[in-house]
N, C-alpha and C positions, 0 to 999 in steps of 0.2 A: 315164015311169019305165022304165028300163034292166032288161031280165031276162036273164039266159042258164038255158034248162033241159036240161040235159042228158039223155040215152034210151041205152037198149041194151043195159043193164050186167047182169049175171045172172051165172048159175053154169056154167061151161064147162068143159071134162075138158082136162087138159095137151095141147098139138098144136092146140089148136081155135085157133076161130075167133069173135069179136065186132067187132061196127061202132056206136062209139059216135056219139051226135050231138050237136050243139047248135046249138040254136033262138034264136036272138037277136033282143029284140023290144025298141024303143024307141028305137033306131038303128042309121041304117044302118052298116055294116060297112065298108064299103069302103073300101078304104084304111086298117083299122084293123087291126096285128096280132094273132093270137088265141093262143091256147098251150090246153097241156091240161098238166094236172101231176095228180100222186098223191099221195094220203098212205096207208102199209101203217100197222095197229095200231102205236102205242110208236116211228112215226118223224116226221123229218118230214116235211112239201109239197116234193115235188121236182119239175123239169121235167121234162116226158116230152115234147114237140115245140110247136113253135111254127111257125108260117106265116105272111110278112111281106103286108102289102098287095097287094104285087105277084107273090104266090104262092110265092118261094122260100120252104123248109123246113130247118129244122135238127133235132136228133135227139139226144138222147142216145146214149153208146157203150151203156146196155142195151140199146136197143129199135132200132137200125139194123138193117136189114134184114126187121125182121118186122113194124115197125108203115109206117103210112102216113097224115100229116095232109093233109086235101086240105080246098078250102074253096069253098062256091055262095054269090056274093055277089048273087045273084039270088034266093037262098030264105032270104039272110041264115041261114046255119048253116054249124058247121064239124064236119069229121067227125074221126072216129079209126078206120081200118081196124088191126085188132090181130089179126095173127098167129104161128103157133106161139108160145101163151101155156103161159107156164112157171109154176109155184104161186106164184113170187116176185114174179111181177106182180100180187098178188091186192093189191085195193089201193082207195078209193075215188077216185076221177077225177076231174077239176075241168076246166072251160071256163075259162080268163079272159081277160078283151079290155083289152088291153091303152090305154095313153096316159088309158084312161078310170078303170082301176081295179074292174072289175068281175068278181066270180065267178058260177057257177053253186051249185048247192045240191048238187052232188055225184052220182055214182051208183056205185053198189059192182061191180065188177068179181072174182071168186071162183074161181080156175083150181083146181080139184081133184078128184081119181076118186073 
């Protein structure tokens, strides 16, 4: 059985700083692209980064420069370094591994003073 759980997510003040994770259990990774997407209240699931097998990365024009997807196919998990976070990132997160179809169960992300 295929899980992704995602970690990390919490309440952070505009400028900060979170590192989100995901833990992928029931197959191995490798070689499989991952992404991370959001959904903000009343929108929908959008992409926020994705990272191919072979580790190149792409990015939406919001989040270029301040996030960073990176991936350990040896602890089978992929991360989300998210920097200077704006309120409009406030959002719940999502893992998903792609070719297979699989999400994570989400974790809320919440940028505000």
């Amino acid at each position: 059985q295929v899980q992704l759980v995602e970690s990390g997510g919490g309440l952070v003040q505009p400028g900060g700083s979170l590192r989100l994770s995901c833990a992928v259990s029931g197959i191995n990774i490798v070689d499989i692209a991952m992404g991370w997407y959001r959904q903000a209240p009343g929108k929908q699931r959008e992409l926020v980064a994705n990272i191919g097998g072979g580790g190149g990365a792409n990015y939406e024009n919001f989040v270029k420069g301040r996030f960073i997807i990176s991936r350990d196919d040896a602890k089978n998990t992929v991360y989300l370094q998210m920097n200077s976070l704006k309120p409009e990132d406030t959002a719940v997160y999502y893992c998903y591994l792609y070719t297979q179809n699989y999400w994570g169960q989400g974790t809320q992300v919440t940028v505000s003073s």
